[in-house]
N, CA, C and O atoms as a printed pandas DataFrame, in Angstrom:
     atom_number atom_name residue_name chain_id  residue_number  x_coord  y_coord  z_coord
0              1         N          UNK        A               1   25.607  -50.366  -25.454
1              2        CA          UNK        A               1   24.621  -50.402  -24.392
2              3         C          UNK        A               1   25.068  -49.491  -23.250
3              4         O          UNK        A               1   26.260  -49.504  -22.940
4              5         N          UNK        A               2   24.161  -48.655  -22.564
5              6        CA          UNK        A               2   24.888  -48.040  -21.256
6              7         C          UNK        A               2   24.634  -48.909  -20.346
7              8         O          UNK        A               2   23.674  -49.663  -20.187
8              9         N          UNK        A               3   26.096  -48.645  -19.441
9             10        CA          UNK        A               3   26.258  -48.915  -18.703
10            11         C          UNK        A               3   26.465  -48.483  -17.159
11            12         O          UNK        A               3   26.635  -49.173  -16.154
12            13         N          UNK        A               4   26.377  -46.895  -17.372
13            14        CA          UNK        A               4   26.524  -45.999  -16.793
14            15         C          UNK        A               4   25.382  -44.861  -16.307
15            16         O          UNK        A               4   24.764  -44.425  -17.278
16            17         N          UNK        A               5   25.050  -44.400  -15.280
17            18        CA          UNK        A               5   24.434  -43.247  -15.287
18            19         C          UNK        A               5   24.767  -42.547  -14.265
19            20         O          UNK        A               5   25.599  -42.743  -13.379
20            21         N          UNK        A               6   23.749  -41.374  -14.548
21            22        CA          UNK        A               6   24.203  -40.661  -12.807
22            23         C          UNK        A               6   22.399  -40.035  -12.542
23            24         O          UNK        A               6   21.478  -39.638  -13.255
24            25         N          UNK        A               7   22.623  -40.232  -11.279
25            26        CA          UNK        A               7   20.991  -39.495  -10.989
26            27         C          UNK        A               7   21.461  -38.380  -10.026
27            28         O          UNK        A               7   22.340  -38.535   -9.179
28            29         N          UNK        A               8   20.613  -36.974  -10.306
29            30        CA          UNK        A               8   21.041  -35.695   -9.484
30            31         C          UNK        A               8   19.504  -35.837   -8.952
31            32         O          UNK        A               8   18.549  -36.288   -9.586
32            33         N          UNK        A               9   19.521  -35.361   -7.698
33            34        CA          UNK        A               9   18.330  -34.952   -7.258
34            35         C          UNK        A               9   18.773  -33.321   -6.811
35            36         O          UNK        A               9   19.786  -32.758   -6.394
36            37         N          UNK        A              10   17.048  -32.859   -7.249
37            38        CA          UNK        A              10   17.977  -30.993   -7.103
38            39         C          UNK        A              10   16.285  -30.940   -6.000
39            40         O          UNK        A              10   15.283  -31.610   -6.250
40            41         N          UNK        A              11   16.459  -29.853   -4.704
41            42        CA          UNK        A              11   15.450  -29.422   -4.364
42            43         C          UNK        A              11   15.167  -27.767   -4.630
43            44         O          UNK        A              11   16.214  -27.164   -4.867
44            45         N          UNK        A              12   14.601  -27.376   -4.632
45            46        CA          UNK        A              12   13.736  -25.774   -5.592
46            47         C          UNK        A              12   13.469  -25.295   -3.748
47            48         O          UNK        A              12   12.810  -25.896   -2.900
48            49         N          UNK        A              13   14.266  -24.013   -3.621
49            50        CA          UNK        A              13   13.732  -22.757   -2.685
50            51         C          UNK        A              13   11.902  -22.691   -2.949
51            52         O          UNK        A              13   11.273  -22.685   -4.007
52            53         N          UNK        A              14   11.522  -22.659   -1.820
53            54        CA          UNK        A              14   10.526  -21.969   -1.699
54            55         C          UNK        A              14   10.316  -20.434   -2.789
55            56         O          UNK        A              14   10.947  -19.377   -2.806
56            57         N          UNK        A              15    9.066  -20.961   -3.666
57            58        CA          UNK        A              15    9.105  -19.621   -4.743
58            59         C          UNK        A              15    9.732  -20.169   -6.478
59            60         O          UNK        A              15    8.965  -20.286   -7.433
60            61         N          UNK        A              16   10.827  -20.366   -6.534
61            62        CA          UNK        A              16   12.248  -20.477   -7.595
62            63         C          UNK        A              16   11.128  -21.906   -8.281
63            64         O          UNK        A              16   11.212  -22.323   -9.437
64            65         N          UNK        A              17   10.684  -22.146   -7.801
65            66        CA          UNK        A              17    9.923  -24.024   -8.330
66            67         C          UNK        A              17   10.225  -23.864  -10.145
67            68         O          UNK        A              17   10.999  -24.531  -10.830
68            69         N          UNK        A              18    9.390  -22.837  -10.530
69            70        CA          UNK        A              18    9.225  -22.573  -12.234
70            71         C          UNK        A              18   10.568  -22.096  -12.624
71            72         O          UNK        A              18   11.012  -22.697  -13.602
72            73         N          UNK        A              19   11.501  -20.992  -12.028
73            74        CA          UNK        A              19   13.061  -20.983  -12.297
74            75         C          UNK        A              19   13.680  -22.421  -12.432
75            76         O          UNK        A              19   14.194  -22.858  -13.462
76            77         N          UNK        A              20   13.586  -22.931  -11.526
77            78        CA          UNK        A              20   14.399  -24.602  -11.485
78            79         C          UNK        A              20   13.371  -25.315  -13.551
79            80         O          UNK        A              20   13.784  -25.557  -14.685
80            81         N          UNK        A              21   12.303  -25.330  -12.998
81            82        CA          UNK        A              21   11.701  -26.285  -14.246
82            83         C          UNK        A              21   12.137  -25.508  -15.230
83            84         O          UNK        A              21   12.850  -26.198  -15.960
84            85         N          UNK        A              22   12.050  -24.220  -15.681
85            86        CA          UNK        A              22   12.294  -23.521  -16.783
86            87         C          UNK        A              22   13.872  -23.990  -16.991
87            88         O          UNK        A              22   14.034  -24.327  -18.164
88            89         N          UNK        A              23   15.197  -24.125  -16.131
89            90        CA          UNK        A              23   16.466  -24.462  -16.208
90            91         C          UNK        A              23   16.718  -25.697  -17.043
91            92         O          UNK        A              23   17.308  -25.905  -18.103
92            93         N          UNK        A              24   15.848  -26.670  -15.907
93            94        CA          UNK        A              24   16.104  -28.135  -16.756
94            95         C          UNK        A              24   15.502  -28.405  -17.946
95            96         O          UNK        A              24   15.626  -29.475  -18.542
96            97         N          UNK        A              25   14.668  -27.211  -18.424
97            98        CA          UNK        A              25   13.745  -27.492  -19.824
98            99         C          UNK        A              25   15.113  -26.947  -20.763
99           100         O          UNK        A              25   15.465  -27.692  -21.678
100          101         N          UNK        A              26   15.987  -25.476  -20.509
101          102        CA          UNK        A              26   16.907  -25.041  -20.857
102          103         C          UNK        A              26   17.934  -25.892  -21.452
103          104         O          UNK        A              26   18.499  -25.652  -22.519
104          105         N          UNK        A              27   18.139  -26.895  -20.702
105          106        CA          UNK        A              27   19.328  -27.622  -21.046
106          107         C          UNK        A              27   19.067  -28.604  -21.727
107          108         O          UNK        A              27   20.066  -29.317  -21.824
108          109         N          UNK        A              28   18.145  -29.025  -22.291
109          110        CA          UNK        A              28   18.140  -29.880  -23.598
110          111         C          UNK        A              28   18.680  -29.781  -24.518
111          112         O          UNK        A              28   19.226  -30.769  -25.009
112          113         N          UNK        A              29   18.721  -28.952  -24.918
113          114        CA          UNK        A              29   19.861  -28.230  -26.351
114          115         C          UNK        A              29   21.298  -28.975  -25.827
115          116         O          UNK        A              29   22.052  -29.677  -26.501
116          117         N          UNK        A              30   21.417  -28.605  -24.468
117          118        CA          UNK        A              30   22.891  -29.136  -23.987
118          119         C          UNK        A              30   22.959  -30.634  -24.311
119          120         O          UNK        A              30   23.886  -31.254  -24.834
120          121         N          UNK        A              31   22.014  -30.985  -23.971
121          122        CA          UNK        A              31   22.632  -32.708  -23.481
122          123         C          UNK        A              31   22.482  -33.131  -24.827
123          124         O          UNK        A              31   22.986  -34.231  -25.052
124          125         N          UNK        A              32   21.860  -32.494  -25.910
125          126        CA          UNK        A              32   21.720  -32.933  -26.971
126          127         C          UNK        A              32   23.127  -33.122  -27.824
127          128         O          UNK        A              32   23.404  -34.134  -28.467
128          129         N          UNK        A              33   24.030  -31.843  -27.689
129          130        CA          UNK        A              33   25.517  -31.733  -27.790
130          131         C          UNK        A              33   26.088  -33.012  -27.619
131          132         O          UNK        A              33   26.598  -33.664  -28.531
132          133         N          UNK        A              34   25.984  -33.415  -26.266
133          134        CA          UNK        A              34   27.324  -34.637  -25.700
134          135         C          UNK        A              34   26.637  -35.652  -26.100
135          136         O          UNK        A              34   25.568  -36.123  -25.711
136          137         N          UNK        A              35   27.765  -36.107  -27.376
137          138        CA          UNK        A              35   27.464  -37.636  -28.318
138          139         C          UNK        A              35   27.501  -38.370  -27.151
139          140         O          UNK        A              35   26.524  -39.068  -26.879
140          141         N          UNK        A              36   28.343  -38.341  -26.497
141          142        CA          UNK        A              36   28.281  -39.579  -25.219
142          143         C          UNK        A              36   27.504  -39.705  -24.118
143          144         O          UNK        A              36   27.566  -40.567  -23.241
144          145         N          UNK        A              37   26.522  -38.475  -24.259
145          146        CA          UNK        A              37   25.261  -39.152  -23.219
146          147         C          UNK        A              37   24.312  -39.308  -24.235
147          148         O          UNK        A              37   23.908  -38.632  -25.181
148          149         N          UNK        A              38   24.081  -40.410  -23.750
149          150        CA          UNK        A              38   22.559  -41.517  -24.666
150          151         C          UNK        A              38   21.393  -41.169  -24.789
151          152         O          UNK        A              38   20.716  -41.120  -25.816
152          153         N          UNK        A              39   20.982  -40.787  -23.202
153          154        CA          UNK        A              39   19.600  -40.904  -22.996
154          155         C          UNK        A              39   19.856  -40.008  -21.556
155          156         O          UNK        A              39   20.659  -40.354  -20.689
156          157         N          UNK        A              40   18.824  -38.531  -21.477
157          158        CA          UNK        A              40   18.906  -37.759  -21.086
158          159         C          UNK        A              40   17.716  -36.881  -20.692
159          160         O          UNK        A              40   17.561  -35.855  -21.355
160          161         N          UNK        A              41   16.584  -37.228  -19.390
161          162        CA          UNK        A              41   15.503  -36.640  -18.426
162          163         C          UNK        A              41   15.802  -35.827  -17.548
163          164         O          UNK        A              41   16.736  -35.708  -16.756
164          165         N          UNK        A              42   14.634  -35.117  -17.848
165          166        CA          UNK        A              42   15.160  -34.029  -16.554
166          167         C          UNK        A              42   13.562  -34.055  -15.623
167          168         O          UNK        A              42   12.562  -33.782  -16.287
168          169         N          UNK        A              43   13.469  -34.218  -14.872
169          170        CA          UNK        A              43   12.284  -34.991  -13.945
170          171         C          UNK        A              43   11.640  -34.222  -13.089
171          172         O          UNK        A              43   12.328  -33.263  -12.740
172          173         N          UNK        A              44   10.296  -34.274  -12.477
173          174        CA          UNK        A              44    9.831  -33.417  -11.133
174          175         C          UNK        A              44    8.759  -34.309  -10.583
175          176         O          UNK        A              44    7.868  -34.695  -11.339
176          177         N          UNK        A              45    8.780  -34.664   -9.329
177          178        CA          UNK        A              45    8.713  -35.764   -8.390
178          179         C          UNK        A              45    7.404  -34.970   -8.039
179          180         O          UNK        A              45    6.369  -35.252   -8.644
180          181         N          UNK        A              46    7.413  -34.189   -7.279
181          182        CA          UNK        A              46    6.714  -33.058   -6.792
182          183         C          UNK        A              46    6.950  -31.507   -6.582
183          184         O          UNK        A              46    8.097  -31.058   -6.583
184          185         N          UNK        A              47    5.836  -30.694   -6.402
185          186        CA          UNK        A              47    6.017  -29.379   -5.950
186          187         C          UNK        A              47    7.770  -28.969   -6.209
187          188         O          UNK        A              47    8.031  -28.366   -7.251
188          189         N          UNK        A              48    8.591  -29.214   -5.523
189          190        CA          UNK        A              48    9.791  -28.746   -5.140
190          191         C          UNK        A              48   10.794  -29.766   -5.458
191          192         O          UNK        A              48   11.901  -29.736   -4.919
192          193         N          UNK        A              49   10.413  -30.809   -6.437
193          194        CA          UNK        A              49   11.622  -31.549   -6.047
194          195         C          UNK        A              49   11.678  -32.220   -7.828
195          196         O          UNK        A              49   10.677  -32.490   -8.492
196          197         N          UNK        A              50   13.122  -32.365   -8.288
197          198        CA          UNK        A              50   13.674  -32.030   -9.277
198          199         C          UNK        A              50   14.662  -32.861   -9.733
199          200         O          UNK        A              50   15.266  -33.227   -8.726
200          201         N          UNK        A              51   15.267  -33.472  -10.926
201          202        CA          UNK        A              51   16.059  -33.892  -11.016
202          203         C          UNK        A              51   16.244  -34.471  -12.474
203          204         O          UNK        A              51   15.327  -34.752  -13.246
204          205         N          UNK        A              52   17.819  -34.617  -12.748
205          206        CA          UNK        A              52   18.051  -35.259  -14.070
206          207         C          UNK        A              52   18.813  -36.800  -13.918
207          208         O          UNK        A              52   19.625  -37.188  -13.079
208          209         N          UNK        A              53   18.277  -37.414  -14.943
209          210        CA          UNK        A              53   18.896  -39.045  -15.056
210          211         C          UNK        A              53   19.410  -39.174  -16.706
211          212         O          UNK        A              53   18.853  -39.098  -17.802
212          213         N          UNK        A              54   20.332  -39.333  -16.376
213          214        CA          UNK        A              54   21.195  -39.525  -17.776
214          215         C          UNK        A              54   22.565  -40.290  -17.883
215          216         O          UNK        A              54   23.508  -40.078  -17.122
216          217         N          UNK        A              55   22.573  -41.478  -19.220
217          218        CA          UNK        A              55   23.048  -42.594  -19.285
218          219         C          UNK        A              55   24.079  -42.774  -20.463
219          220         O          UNK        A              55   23.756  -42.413  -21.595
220          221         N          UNK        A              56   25.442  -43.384  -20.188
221          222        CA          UNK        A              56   26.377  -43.399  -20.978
222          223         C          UNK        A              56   26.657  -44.821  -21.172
223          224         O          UNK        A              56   26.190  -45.845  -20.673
224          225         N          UNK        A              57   27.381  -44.626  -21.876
225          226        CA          UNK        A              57   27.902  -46.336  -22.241
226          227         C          UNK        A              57   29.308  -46.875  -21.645
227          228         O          UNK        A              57   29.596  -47.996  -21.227
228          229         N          UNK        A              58   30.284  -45.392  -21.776
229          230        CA          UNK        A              58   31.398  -45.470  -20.933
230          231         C          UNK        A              58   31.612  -44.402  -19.525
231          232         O          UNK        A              58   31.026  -43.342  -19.309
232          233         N          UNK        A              59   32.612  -45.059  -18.718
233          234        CA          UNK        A              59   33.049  -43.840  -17.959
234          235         C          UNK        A              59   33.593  -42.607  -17.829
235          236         O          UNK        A              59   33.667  -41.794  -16.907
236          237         N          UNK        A              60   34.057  -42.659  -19.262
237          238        CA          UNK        A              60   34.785  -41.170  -19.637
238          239         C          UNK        A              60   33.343  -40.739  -20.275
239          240         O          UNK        A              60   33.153  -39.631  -19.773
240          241         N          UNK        A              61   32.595  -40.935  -20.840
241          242        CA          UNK        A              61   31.496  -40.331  -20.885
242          243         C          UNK        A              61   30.779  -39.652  -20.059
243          244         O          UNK        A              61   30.201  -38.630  -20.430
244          245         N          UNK        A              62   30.701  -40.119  -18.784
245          246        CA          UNK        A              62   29.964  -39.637  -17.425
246          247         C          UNK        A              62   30.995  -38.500  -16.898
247          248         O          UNK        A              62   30.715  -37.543  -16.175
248          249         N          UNK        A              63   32.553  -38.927  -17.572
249          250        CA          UNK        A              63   33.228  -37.825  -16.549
250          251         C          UNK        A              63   33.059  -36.666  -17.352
251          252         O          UNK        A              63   32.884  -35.555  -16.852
252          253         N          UNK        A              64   33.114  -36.928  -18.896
253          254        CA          UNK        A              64   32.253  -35.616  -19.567
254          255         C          UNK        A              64   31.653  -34.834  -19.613
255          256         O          UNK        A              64   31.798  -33.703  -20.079
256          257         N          UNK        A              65   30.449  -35.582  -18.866
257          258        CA          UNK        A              65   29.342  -34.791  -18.475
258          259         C          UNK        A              65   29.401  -34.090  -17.570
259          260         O          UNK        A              65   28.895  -32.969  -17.613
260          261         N          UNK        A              66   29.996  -34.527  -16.564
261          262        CA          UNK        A              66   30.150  -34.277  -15.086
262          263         C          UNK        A              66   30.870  -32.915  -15.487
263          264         O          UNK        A              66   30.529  -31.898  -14.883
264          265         N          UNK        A              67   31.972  -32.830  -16.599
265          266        CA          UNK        A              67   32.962  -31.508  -16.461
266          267         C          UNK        A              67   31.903  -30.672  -17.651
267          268         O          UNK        A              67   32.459  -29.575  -17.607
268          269         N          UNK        A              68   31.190  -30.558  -18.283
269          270        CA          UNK        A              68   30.492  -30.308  -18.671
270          271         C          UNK        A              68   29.556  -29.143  -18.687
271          272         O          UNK        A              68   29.082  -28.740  -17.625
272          273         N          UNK        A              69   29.191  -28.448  -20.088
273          274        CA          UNK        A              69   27.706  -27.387  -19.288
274          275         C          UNK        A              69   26.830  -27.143  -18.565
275          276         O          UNK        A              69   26.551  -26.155  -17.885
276          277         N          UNK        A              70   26.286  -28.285  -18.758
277          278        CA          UNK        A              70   24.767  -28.375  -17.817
278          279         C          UNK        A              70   25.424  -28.272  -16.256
279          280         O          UNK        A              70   25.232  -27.432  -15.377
280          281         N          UNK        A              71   26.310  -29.524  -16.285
281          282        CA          UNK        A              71   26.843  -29.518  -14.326
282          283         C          UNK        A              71   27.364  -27.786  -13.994
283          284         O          UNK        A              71   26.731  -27.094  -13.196
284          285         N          UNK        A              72   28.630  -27.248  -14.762
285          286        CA          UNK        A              72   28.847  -25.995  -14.500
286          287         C          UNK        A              72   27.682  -24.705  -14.922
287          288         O          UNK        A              72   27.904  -23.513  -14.708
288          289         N          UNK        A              73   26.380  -25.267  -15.579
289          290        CA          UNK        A              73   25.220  -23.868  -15.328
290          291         C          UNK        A              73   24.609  -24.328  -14.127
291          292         O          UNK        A              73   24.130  -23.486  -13.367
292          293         N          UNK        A              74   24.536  -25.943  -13.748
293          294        CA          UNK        A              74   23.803  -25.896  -12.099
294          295         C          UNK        A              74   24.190  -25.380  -11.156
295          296         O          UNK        A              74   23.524  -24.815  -10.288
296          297         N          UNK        A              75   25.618  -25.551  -11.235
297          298        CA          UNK        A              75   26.486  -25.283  -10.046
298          299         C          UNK        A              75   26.957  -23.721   -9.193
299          300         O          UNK        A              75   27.334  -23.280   -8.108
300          301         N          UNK        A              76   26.456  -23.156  -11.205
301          302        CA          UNK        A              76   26.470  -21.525  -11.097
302          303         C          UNK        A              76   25.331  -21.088  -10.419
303          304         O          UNK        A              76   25.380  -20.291   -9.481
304          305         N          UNK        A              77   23.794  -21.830  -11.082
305          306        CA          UNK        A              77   23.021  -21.359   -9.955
306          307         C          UNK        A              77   22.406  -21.914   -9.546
307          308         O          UNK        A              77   21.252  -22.050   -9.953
308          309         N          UNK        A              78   23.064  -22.703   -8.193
309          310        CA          UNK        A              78   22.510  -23.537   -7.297
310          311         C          UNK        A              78   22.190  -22.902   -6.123
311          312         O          UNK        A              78   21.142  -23.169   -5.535
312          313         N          UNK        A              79   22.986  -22.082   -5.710
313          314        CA          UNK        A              79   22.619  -21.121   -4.518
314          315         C          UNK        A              79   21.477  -20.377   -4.582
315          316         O          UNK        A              79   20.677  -20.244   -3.656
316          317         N          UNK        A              80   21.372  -19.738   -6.012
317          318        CA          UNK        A              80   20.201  -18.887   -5.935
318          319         C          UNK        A              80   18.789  -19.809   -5.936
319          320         O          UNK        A              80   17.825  -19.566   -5.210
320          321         N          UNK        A              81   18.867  -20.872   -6.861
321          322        CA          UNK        A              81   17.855  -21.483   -6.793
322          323         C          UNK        A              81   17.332  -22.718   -5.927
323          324         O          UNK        A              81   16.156  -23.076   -5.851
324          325         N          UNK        A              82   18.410  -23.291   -5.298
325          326        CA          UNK        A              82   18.118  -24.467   -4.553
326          327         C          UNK        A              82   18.395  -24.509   -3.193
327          328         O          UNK        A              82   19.299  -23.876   -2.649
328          329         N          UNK        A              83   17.312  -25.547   -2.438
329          330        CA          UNK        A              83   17.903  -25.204   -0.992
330          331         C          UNK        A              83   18.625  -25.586   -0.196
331          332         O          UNK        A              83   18.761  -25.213    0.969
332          333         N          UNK        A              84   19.570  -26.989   -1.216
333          334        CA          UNK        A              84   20.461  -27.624   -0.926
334          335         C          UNK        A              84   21.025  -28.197   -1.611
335          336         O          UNK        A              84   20.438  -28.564   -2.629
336          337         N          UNK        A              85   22.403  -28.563   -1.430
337          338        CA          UNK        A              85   23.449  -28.661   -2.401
338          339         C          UNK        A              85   22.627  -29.903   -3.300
339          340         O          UNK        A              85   21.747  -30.591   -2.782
340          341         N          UNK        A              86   23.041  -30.050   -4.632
341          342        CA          UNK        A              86   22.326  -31.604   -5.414
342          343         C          UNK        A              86   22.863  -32.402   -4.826
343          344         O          UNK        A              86   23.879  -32.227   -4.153
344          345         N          UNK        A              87   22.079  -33.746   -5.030
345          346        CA          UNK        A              87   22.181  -34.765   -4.827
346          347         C          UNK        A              87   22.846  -35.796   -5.830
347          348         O          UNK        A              87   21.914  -36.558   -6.086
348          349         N          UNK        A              88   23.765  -36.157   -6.415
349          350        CA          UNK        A              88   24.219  -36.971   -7.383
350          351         C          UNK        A              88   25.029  -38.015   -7.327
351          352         O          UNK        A              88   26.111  -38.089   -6.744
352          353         N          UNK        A              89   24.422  -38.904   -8.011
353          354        CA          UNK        A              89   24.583  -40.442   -7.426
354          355         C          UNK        A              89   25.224  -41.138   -8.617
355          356         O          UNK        A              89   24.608  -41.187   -9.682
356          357         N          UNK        A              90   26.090  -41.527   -8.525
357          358        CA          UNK        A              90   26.776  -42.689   -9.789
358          359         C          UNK        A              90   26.109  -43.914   -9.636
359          360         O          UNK        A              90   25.894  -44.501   -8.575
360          361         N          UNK        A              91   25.751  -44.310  -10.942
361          362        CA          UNK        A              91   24.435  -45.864  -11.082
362          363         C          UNK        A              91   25.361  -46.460  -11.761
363          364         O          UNK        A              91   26.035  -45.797  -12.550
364          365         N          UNK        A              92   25.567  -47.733  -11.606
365          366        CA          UNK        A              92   25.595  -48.885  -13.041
366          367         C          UNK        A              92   24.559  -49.655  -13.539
367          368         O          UNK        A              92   24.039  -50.445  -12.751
368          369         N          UNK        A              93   24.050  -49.587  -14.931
369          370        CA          UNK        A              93   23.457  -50.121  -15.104
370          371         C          UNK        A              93   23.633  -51.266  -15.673
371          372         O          UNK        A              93   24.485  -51.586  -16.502
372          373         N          UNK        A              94   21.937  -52.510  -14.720
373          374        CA          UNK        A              94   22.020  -53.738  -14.780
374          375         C          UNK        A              94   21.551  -54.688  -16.252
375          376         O          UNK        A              94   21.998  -55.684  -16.820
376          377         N          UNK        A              95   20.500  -53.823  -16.445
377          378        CA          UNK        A              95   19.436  -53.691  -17.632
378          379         C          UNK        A              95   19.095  -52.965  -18.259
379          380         O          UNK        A              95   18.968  -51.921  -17.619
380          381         N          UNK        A              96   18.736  -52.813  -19.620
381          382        CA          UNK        A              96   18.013  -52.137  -20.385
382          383         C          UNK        A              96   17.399  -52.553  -21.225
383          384         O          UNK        A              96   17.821  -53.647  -21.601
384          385         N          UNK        A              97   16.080  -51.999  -22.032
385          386        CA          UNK        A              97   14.889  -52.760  -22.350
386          387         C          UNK        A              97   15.029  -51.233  -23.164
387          388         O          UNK        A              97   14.152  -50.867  -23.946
């Protein structure tokens, strides 16, 4: 069962909106790779605003991720595309259904 997640919130520069969505569509192939993430969205709230939620069972799983592709292709281009650093939040989870 996970027990674990992390939620990033990413915001998109004025313009970059379809760069950012085209990225997180990109990295599916990735998350598909890491046996140890479970369950793996990549989200858009509105216009400009962005983000992935994805769930492990352990903590070395999350730190996986964290050292990981997807985190080091955001991180590469976060400047160009975003207008502020992500947002990423460590969850435990209570439930799952």
């Amino acid at each position: 069962m996970e027990k674990y997640a992390l939620l990033a919130r990413l915001e998109a520069k004025p313009g970059k909106e379809l760069e950012v969505s085209n990225f997180l569509k990109s990295a599916l192939p990735l998350a598909i790779e890491e046996l140890e993430t479970i369950k793996w969205y990549a989200w858009q709230i509105n216009e400009s605003t962005f983000g992935i939620f994805d769930s492990f069972e352990t903590e070395e799983g999350r730190k996986a991720h964290l050292a990981g592709k997807i985190a080091a292709a955001l991180m590469e281009h976060a400047g160009e595309l975003l207008s502020k650093d992500p947002i990423i939040e460590f969850l435990d989870i209570l439930a799952v259904k």
